[in-house]
C-alpha positions as CSV (number, residue, x, y, z in Angstrom):
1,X,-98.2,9.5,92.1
2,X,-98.6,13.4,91.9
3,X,-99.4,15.5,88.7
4,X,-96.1,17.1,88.9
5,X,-94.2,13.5,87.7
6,X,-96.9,12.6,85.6
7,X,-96.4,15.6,83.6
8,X,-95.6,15.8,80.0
9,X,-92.4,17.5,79.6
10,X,-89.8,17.8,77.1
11,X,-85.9,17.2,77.9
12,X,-84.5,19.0,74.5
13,X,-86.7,22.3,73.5
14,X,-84.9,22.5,69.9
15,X,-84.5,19.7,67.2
16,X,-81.7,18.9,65.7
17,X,-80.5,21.1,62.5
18,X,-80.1,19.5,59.6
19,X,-77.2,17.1,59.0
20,X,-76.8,17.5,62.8
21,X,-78.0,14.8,65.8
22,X,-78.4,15.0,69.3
23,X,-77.8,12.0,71.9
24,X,-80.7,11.1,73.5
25,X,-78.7,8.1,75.5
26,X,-75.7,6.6,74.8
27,X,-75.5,5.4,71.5
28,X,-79.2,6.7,70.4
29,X,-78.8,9.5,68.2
30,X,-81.8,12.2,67.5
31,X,-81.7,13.5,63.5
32,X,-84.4,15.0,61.7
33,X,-85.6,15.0,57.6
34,X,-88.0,17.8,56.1
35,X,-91.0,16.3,54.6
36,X,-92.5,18.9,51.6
37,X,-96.0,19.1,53.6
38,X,-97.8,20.9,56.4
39,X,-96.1,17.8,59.0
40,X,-93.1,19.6,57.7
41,X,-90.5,16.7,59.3
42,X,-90.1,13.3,60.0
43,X,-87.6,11.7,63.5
44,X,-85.0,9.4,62.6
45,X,-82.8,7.4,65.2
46,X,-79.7,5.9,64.6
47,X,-78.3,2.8,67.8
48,X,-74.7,2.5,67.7
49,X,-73.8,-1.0,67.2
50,X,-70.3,-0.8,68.0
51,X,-68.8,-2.0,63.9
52,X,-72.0,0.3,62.6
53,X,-75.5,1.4,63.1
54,X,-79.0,0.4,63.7
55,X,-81.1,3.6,61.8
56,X,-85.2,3.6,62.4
57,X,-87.2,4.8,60.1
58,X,-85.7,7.1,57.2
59,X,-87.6,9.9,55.8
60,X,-88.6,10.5,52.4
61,X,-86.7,9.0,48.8
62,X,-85.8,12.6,47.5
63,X,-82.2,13.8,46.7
64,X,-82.1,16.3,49.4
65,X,-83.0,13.2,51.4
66,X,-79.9,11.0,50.6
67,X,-78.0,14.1,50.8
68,X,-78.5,14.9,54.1
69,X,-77.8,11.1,54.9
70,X,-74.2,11.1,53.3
71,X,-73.7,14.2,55.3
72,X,-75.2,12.6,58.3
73,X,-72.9,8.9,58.1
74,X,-70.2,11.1,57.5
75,X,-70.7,13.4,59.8
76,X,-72.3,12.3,63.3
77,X,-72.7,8.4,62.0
78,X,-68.6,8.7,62.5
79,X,-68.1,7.4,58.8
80,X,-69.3,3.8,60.6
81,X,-72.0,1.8,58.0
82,X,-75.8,1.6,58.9
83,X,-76.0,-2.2,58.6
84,X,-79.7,-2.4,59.3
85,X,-82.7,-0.3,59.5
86,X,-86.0,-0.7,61.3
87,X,-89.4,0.5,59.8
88,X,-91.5,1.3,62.3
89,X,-94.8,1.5,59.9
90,X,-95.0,1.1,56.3
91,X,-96.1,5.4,55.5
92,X,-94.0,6.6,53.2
93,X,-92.5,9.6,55.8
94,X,-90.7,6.0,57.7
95,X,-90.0,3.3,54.8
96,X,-89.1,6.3,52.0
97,X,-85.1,5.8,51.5
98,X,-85.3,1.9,53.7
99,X,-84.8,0.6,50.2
100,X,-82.0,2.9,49.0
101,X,-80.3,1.7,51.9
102,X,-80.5,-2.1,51.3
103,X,-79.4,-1.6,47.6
104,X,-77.0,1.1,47.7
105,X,-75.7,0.0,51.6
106,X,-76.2,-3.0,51.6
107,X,-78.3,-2.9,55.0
108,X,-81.1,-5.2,56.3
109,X,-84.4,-4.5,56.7
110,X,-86.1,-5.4,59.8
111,X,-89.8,-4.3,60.1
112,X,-93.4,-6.1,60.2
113,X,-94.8,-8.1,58.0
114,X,-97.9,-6.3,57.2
115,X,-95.9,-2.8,56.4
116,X,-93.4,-4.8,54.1
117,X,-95.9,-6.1,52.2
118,X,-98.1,-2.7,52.0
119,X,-95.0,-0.3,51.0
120,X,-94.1,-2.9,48.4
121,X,-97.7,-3.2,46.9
122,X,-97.7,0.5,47.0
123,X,-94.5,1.2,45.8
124,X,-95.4,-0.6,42.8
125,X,-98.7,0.2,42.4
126,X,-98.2,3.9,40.0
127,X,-101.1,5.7,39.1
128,X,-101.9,8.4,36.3
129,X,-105.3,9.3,37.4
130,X,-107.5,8.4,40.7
131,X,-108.8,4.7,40.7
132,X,-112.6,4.2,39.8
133,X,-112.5,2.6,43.5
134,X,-110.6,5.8,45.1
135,X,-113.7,7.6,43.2
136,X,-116.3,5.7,44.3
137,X,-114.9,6.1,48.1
138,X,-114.6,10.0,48.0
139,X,-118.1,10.0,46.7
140,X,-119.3,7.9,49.4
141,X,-117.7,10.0,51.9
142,X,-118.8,13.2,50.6
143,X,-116.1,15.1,49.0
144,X,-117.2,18.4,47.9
145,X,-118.1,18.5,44.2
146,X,-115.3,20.9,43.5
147,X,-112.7,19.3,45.2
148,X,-113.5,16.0,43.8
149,X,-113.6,17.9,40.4
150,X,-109.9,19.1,40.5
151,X,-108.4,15.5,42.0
152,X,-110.6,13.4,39.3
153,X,-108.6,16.0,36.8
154,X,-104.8,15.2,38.6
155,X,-102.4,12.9,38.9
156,X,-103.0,11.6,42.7
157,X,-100.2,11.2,45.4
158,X,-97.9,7.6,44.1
159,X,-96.2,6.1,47.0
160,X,-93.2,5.4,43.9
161,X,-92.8,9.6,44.1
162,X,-91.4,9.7,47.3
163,X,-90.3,5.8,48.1
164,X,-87.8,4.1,46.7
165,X,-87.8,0.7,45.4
166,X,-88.2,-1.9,47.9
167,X,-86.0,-5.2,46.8
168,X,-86.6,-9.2,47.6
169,X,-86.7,-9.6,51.3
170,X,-86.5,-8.3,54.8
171,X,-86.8,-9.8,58.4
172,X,-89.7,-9.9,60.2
173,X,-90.9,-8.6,63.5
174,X,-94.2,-9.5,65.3
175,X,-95.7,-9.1,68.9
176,X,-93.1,-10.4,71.5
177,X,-89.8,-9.9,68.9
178,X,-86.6,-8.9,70.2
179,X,-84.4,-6.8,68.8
180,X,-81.0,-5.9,70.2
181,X,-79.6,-2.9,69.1
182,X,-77.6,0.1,70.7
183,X,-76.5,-1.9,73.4
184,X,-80.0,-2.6,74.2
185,X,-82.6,-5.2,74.4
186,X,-86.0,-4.1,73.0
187,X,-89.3,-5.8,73.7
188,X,-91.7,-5.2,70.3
189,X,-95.0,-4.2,71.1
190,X,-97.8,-4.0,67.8
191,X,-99.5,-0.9,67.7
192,X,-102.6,-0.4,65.0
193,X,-104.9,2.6,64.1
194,X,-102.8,5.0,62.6
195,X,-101.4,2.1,60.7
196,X,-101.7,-1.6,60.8
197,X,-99.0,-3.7,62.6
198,X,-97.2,-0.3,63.8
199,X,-94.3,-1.7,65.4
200,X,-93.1,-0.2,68.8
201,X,-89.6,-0.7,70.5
202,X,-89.5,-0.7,74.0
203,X,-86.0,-0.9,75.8
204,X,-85.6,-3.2,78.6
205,X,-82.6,-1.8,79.8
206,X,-83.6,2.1,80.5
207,X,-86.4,4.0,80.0
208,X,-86.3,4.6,76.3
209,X,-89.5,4.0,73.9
210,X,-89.1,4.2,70.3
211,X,-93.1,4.8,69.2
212,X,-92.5,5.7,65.7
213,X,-96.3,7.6,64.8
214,X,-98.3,5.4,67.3
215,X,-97.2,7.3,70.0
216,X,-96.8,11.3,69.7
217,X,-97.4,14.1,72.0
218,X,-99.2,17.2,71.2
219,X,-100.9,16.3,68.0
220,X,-103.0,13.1,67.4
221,X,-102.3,10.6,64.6
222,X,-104.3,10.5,61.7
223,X,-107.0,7.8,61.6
224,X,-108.2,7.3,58.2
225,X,-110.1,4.8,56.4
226,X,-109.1,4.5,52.6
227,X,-110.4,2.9,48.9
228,X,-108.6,-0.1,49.9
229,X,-110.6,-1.4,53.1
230,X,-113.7,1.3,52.6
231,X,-115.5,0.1,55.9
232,X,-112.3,-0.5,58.1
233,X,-112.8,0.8,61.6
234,X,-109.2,2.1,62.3
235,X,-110.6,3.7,65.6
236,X,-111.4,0.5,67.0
237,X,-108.1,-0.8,66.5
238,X,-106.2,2.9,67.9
239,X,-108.4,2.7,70.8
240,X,-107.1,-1.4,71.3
241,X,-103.6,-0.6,70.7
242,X,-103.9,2.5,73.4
243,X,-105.3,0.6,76.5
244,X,-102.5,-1.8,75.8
245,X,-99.9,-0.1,75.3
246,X,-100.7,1.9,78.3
247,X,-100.4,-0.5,80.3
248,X,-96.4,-0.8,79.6
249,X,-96.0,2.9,80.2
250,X,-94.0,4.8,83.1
251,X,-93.6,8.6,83.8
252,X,-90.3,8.4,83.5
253,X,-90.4,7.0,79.7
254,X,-88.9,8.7,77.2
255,X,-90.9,8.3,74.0
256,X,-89.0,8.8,71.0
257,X,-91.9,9.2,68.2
258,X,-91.7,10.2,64.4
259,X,-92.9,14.1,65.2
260,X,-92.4,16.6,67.3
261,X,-89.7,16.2,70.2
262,X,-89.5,13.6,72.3
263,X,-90.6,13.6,75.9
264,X,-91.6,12.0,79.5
265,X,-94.8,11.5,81.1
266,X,-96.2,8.8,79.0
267,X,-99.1,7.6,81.3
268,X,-100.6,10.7,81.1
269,X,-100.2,11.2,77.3
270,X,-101.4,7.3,76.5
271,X,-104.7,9.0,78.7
272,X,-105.1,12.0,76.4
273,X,-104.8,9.5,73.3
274,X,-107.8,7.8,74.5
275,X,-109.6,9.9,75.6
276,X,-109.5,12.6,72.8
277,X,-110.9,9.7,70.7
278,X,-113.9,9.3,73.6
279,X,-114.7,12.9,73.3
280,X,-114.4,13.8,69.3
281,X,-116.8,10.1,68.7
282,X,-119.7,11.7,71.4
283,X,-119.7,14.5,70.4
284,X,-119.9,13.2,66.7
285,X,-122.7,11.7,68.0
286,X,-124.5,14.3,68.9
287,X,-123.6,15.8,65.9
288,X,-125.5,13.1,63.8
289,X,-128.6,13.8,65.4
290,X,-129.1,15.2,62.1
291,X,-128.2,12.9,59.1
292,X,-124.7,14.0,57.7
293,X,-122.2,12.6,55.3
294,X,-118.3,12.2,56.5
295,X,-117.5,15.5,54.4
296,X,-120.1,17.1,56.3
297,X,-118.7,16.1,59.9
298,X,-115.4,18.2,60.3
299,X,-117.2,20.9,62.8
300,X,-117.3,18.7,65.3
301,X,-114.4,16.3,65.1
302,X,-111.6,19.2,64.3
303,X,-112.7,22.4,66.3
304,X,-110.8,24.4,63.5
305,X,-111.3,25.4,59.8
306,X,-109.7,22.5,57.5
307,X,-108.3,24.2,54.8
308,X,-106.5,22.9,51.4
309,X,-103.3,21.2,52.3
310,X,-105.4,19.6,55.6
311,X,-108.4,18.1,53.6
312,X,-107.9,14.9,52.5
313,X,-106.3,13.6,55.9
314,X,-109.4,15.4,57.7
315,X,-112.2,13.5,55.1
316,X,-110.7,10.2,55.5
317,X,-110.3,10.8,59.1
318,X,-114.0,12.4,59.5
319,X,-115.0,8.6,57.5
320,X,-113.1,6.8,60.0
321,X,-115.0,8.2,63.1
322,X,-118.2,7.9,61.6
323,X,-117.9,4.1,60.4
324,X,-116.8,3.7,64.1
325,X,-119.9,4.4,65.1
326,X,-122.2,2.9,62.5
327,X,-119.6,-0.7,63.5
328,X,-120.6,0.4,66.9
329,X,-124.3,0.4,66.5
330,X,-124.4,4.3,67.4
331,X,-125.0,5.2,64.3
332,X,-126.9,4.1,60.8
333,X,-126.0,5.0,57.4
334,X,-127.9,4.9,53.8
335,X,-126.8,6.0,50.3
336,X,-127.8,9.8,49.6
337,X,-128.5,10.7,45.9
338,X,-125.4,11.9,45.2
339,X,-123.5,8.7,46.0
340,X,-122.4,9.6,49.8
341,X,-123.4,7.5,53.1
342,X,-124.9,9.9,55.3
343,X,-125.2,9.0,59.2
344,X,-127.2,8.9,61.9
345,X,-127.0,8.7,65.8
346,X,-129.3,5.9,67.4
C-alpha cells in the first residue's frame, strides 16, 4: 500500500460549535464540551437509535455542562431521549454527567467493569488535603520541594468536583461484547495504558472506530502511574493494547477519539503510538546513565519546557517511564535522602 493512503488525514478541519453537531455517518453525531484545563475539550457521540439515542462518553458534571446538553437534546438530539450512554474509560473528562443522566433521564449505563467501579470509588472518595500516601508518592517521584510545598498546603483535584454521583448499577462490557447501537454492530475491543479496561467500539458494518482516549492523533495519551498502584507499569500495558489493536486497523478507519478531530489512516497512527513510546524509553535510558529521580527526567521524555498547568500529568508520566524500565530490568532504583527513587540505566 502506498504512503499517500496510509496517510493521516482529517475529513472535517473545524469542530463543532457549541450546542451544535456534525454527522460523521448516518446517525453518528460529532458534539463537543469545554473542559476548564489546558486539554481545553472533550468529544462526545451521540447513535441514533431510531425511538432515542445511544450518547458516548459525556463531559464534565458542571452547569454549563448540562446546559449545553438540554440545548443539544433539544436541539440536534431532535427532542428524542438518550436512553443509554457508553463510558468509554472511567476519567472524569468521559464518565462526568453519565450519572446525571441515569438519575435525571433515566438512561442506562453501559461501560466496563473496572471504570465503573474506579469512578464510583472515586466519586466517593472526597478529600480536604493530599493523602499521607499521595505524599509519600510525590516524594518518591521527586516533586520539587516548592511545588510539593504549595499542593501539601491545597485542597487536591476530587473526582466529586467535576463528576456526578454515580447510582446502583450499570451493564457491563468486556473483550468480545457487542453492542448495537446507531444502526450498527460494534465489536468491543479493551484497550489499557492510559487507563485500565479502556473500552473501544469498533463498527462491523463501516469503517467507523469509536477509541475514546486510547486512540488519538497528534498528541499522545498521558501514561501515569499514581498513589494508588505506586509501581504500576502503565507503559507495558499501552504498548500491549497498541500491537493489538493494530492489528484491527485499516487506512480507511475513521477513528472517532475523545480529542482533537477525528480522522483516517489508522495503521500509520497505531505505528507512531508505538513507536513514540520506543523512542522517549531509549532515550530515557540513555538519560539515566546518570542516576535521576522521575522529577528530574522531563528533558528527555518531553523535548519542551513543562510549565505549571502541565506538571503533574508530566511527573506522573516521567514515573511511569522510568518504572517501565526498572520492571524491564533496564534500569535500578534506590531511595535518595530526600525520600525519592532515583534511577539507573543497566
Amino acid at each position: 500500500m502506498d504512503g499517500a493512503a496510509q496517510a493521516i488525514r482529517y475529513p472535517w478541519e473545524e469542530p463543532p460549535a457549541p450546542g451544535e453537531a456534525i454527522e460523521l455517518a448516518e446517525g453518528v453525531l460529532w458534539m463537543r464540551l469545554p473542559l476548564p484545563m489546558k486539554l481545553d475539550h472533550v468529544n462526545v457521540y451521540a447513535l441514533d437509535d431510531g425511538d432515542g439515542w445511544t450518547v458516548v462518553d459525556t463531559g464534565f458534571a458542571s452547569n454549563k455542562s448540562r446546559g449545553l446538553w438540554t440545548d443539544l437534546m433539544a436541539g440536534p438530539l431532535g427532542g428524542k431521549p438518550v436512553r443509554r450512554v457508553v463510558v468509554t474509560h472511567h476519567h472524569p473528562d468521559h464518565v462526568g454527567l453519565a450519572g446525571w443522566f441515569q438519575s435525571a433521564h433515566g438512561a442506562e449505563l453501559v461501560t466496563t467493569r473496572t471504570a465503573w467501579l474506579f469512578a464510583r470509588m472515586l466519586q466517593l472518595d472526597t478529600q480536604d488535603r493530599p493523602t499521607e500516601e499521595t505524599l509519600a508518592y510525590w516524594r518518591g517521584a521527586g516533586m520539587q520541594p516548592e511545588i510539593l510545598a504549595e499542593r501539601m498546603a491545597e485542597r487536591p483535584f476530587n473526582f466529586s468536583d467535576c463528576v456526578a454521583p454515580l447510582p446502583l448499577g450499570f451493564t457491563r462490557i468486556r473483550q468480545g461484547s457487542v453492542v448495537r447501537a446507531g444502526g450498527r454492530t460494534w465489536d468491543v475491543h479493551i484497550g489499557n495504558g492510559h487507563a485500565p479496561e479502556h473500552a473501544t467500539l469498533w463498527s462491523r458494518d463501516d469503517a467507523l472506530v469509536l477509541s475514546g482516549d486510547q486512540i488519538l492523533p497528534s498528541i499522545s495519551s498521558n501514561l501515569g502511574v499514581y498513589a494508588t498502584e505506586p509501581e504500576a507499569d502503565p507503559v507495558a500495558d499501552w504498548l500491549e493494547a497498541c500491537e493489538r489493536l493494530a492489528a484491527l486497523a485499516r487506512p480507511e478507519h475513521l477513528a472517532m477519539g475523545g480529542h482533537k478531530l477525528p480522522f483516517t489512516g489508522l495503521p500509520l497512527r497505531m505505528a507512531q503510538l508505538i513507536e513514540n513510546h520506543h523512542s522517549a524509553l531509549n532515550r530515557l535510558h540513555a538519560y539515566l546513565a546518570e542516576p535521576h529521580s522521575a522529577g528530574e527526567c522531563f528533558p528527555p521524555l518531553f523535548k519542551r519546557r513543562i510549565g505549571p498547568a502541565e506538571y503533574g500529568l508530566a511527573l506522573v508520566e516521567a514515573m511511569a517511564h522510568c518504572l517501565h524500565l526498572w520492571h524491564e530490568g533496564r534500569a535500578t532504583r534506590e531511595r535518595r535522602a530526600d525520600g525519592a527513587w532515583v534511577f539507573r540505566a543497566v
